[in-house]
C-alpha positions in Angstrom: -40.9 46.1 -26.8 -39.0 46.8 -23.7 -35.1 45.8 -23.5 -33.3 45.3 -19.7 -30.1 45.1 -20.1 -27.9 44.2 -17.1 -24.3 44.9 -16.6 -22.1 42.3 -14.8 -18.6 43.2 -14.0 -15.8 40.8 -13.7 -13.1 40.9 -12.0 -10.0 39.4 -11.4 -8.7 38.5 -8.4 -4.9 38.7 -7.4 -5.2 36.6 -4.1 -5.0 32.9 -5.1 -6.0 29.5 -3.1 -4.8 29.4 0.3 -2.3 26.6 -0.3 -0.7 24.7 3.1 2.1 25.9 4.8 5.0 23.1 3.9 4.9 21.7 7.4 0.9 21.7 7.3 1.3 18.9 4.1 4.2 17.1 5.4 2.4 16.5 8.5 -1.0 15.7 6.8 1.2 13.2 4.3 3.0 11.5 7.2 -0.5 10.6 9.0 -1.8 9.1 5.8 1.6 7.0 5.5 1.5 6.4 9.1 -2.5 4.7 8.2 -1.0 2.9 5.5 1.7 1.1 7.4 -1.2 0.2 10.2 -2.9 -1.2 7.3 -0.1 -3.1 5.6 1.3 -4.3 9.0 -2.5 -5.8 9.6 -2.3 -7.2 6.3 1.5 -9.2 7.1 0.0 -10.1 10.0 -3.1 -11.9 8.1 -0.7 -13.2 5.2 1.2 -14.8 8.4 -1.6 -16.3 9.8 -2.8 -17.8 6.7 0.6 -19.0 5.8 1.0 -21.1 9.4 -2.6 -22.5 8.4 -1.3 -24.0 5.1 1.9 -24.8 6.4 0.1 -27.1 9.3 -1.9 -28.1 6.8 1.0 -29.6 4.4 2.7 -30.8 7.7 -0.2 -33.0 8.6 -0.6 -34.2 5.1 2.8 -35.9 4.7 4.6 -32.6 3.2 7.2 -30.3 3.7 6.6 -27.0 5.8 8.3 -24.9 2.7 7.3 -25.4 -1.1 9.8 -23.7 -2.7 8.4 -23.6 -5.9 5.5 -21.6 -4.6 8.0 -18.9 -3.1 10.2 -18.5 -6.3 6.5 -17.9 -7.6 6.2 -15.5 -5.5 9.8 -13.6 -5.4 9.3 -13.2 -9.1 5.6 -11.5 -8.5 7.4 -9.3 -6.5 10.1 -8.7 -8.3 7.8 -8.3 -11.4 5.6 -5.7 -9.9 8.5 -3.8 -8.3 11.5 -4.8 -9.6 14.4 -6.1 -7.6 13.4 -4.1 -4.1 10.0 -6.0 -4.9 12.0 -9.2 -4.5 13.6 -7.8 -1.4 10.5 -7.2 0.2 8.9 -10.6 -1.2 12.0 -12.4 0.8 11.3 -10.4 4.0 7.4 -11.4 3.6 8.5 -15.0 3.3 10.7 -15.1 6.1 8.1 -13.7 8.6 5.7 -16.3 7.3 7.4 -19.1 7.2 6.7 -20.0 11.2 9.4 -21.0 13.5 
């Protein structure tokens, strides 16, 4: 009976992963941010669309343009989720949707 034996070495390496230059990251995490806010400024701008379509709606129906007990519904969602910037941001939304 014949025996191979094979040798492997290891070895370690001292260089490690090439990691970004600071810059290199800041910029790469400032374009995703950037594509975020494109994508949450589309999204207000859907919410505000669909907001004038109820409110229209309610209008021709008899009702008020504002239901206030859907928006305290909402601020505390908001406020909830995020705590009390959340709200902050829920009144902002509000007050874009709510139409002229």
């Amino acid at each position: 009976m014949t025996t191979t034996s094979t040798s492997t070495s290891t070895s370690t390496s001292t260089s490690t992963e090439a990691t970004p230059a600071p810059e290199a990251l800041i910029a790469a995490e400032r374009a995703r941010i950037d594509a975020l806010d494109a994508r949450l400024i589309a999204l207000v701008r859907d919410r505000m669309e669909i907001s004038e379509t109820i409110q229209q709606t309610r209008i021709e129906s008899g009702g008020r343009r504002v239901h206030l007990s859907r928006e305290m519904q909402i601020l505390d969602h908001y406020s909830a989720a995020l705590g009390a910037p959340g709200r902050e941001l829920a009144r902002t939304l509000l007050r874009l949707c709510r139409g002229h």
